[in-house]
N, C-alpha and C positions, 0 to 999 in steps of 0.2 A: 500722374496725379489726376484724382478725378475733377472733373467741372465743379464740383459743389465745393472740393479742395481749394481748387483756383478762388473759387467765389469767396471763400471764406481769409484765404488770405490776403488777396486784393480789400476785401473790405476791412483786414488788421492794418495794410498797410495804409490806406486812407487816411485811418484815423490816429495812425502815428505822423504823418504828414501835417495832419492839421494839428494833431499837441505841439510837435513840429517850430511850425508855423508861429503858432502861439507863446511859447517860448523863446524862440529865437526872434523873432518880427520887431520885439523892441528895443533890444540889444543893438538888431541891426540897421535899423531906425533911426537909434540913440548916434549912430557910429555913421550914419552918412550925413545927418544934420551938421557935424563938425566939420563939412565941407566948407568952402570959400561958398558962398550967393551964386554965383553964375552957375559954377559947376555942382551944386546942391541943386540947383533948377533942377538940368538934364538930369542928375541922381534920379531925385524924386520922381520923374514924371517916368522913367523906365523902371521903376522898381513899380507904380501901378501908385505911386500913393498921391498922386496930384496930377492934374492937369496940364496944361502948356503954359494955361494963364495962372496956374496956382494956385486954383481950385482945388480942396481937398476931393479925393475920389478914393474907392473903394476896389478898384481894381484889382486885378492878381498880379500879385508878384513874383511866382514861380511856384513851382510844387515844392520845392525845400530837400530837396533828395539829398542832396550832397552832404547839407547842415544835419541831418537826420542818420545820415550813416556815422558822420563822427560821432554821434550821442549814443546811439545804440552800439556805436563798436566800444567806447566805452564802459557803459553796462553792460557788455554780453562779458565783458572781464574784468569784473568787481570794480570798476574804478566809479567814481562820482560822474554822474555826466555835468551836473551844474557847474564843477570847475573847467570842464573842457567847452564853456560857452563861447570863450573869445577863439578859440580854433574852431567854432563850427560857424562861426560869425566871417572869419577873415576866409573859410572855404567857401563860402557863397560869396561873398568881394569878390574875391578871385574869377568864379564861374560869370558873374555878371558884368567884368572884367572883359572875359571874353564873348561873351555876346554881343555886346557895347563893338567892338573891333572887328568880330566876324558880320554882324549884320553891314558893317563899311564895306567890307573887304569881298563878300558875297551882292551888296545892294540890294540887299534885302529892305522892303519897305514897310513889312508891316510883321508885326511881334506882340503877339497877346493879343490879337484883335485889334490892334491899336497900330497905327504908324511906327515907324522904331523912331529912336533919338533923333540918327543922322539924319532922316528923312525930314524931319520936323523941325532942328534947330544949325543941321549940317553938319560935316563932315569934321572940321574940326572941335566944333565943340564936344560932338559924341566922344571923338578919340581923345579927347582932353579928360574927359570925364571917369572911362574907362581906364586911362592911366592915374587918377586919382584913388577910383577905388583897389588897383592893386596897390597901391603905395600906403594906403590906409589899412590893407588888410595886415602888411607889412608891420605896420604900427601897433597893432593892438596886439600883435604878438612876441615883439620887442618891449611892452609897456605892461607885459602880464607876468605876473610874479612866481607862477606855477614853475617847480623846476624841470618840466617837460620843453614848456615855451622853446627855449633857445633851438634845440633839436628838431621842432616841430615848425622854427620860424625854417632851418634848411632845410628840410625837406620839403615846406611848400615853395622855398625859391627855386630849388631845382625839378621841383612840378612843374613850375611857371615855365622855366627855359627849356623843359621837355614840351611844355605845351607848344609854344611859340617858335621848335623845329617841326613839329606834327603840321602845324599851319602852313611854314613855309614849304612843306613838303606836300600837301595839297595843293598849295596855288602854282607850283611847280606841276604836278600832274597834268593840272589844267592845260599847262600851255601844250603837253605831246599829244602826238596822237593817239586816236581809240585805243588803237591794236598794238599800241608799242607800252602800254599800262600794264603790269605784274599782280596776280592777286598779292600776292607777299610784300609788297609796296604799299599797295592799298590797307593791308591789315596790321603794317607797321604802320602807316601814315593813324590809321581808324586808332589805334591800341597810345600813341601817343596824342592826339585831340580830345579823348575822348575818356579812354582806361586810365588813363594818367590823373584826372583827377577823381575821380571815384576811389581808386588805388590812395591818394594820395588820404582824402578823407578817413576813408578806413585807419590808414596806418595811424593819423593825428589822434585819431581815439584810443587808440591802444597805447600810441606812448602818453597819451594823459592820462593813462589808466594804469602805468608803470609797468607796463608786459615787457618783456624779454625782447631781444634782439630779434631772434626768430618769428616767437608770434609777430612783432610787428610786419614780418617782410610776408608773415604768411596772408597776413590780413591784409595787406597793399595789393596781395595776390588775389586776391576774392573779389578786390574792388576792382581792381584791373580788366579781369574775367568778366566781372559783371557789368563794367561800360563798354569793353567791346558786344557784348550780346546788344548791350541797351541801343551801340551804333548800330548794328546789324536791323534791330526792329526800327530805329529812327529812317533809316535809308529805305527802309519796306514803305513805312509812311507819308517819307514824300513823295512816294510815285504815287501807291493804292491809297492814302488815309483819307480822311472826312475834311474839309476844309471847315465845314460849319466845327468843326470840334479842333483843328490844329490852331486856327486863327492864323491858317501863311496856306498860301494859293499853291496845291498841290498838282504834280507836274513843273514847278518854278527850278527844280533840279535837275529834270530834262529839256527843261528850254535852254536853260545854260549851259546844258552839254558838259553838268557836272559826273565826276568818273565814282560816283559813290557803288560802294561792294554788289550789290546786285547787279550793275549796269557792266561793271568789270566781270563779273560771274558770267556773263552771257557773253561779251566781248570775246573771253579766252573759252567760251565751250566746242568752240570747231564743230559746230552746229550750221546750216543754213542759214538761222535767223542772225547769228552773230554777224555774215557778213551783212544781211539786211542792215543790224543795227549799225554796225560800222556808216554804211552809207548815209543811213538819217542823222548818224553823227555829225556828219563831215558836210551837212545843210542847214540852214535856219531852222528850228521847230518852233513859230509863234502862234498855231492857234492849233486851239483844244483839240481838233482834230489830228494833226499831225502831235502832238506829246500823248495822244490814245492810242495811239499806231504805236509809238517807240515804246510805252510800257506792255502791249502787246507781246508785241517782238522780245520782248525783258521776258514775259513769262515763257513766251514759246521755247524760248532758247535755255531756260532751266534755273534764271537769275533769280528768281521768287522763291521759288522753292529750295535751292541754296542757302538763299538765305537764313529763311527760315529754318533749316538746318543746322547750319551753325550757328546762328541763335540758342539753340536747346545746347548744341555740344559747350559754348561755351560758358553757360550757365553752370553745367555739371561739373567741368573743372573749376569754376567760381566756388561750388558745395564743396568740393575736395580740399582747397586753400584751406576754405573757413573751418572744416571740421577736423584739422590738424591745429589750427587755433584756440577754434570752440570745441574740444571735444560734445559737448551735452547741448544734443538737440535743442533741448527745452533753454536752455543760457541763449542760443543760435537763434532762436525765432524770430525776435525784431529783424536781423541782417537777412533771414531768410526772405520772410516775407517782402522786405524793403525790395531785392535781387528778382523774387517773380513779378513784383509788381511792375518793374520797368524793362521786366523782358517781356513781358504781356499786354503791356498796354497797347492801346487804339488810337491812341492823339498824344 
């Protein structure tokens, strides 16, 4: 694809992010107000729409990717998207769900620019909050009259508990050592954190859109594809991306001597720098200096460039699902566009 290619669809998908946004924001808005006071607090104040003190603010609240693929996998196969609102609503629950839990569970302090929950109001009430919004996404889709709902309520619950063995199989990785991590571990761990709900999106729009059994598994397939690529550029970006543009302190995955796909890609290349990186593994990395050495040592040993590799391949099997689903390009282009936009981006 050429540059002017890329530029033109990045700028379709933008601005289907923000119809997006705009569409869904109050729906999703409407749907966490009906929280309890305390846990409506932390809601609001992670989703970007208040404050600590409850100060309205205008902040971001996420790019809307996920809500965005259910609506367009809906349209790209005749179905209505406005009836598949409440499944593109309880798919971002879901994702905000798990941010809510991984910013605990990583210690992560800062999210959108901003402090995260835990940081700000603690540990429990983050995780209080996070378990409210899955239980609310739960609801609105037990409480919606569509005859897709029921189907669509179990497949998001067994997204969720794919999700939540992807997780525990990360914090599992954590604890072994460098050299005893599998890329195949790691791209099963990546494919269920990550594929799993992109996949899962996708699918909700097709069955609110009444498709067949198959399209449906072929379109889980596309999403699936297309959040592993999305992990693949997200791991690139925590080592190499912009901190003024991710709003979370890059390099914070190499201080932690997190085993994400690059870091393993170098690990197993039986390269010189691999045993380098082993060694910087297996010591403190806390200043700039020493986590600029280990993404070094990441590129010398082949883990950048891998990556970025299998980012494009599996973007390409992503296009292969979807245009066994979508035969016609021109039906395909919201999902297309939606798929390089998050395999291409910089922050």
């Amino acid at each position: 694809m050429t540059s002017t290619g890329t530029a033109t669809e990045g700028h379709e998908a933008a601005a289907l992010l923000e119809r997006t946004r705009d569409a869904v924001g109050p729906h999703l808005r409407a749907a966490v107000e009906t929280l309890p006071g305390a846990i409506r607090r932390v809601a609001l104040y992670h989703f970007g729409w208040q404050d600590a003190d409850g100060t309205p603010t205008a902040g971001p609240s996420g790019k809307a990717i996920r809500p965005a693929l259910v609506l367009a996998a809906a349209r790209a196969l005749g179905g209505d998207a406005e009836s598949a609102m409440r499944a593109a609503v309880a798919v971002e629950l879901v994702h905000n769900f798990t941010l809510l839990h991984d910013d605990v569970i990583d210690e992560d302090t800062t999210r959108r620019h901003r402090p995260t929950a835990w940081a700000l109001f603690g540990v429990p009430d983050a995780v209080i909050a996070g378990d409210a919004l899955l239980a609310l996404a739960q609801r609105l889709l037990a409480e919606d009259p569509h005859p897709a709902a029921m189907e669509a309520a179990a497949r998001l619950s067994a997204c969720v508990i794919e999700l939540c063995a992807g997780q525990q199989a990360d914090c599992a990785l954590e604890e072994r050592e460098p050299r005893d991590v599998t890329l195949d571990e790691c791209l099963a761990m990546a494919t269920a954190k990550t594929g799993a709900l992109l996949g899962c999106a996708c699918a909700l729009g097709a069955l609110y859109a009444g498709a067949d059994g198959g399209t449906v598994r072929s379109m889980d397939g596309f999403g699936r594809e297309s959040g592993l690529a999305f992990q693949f550029i997200d791991d690139l970006i925590g080592i190499w991306g912009d901190t003024g543009r991710t709003g979370k302190p890059v390099g914070a995955d190499l201080a932690a001597h997190k085993k994400s796909l690059p870091v393993v890609a170098a690990l197993t290349s039986g390269t010189p720098a691999a045993g380098e990186l082993a060694a910087l593994y297996g010591g403190p990395m806390n200043t700039p200096g020493e986590v600029g050495r280990a993404a070094e040592v990441i590129e010398r040993a082949g883990g950048r460039d891998w990556a970025q590799e299998c980012a494009a391949d599996r973007m390409a099997r992503a296009v292969h699902h979807l245009s066994r689903a979508v035969p016609d390009p021109a039906t395909a282009e919201e999902l297309l566009a939606l798929a390089e936009f998050v395999t291409r981006r910089t922050h």
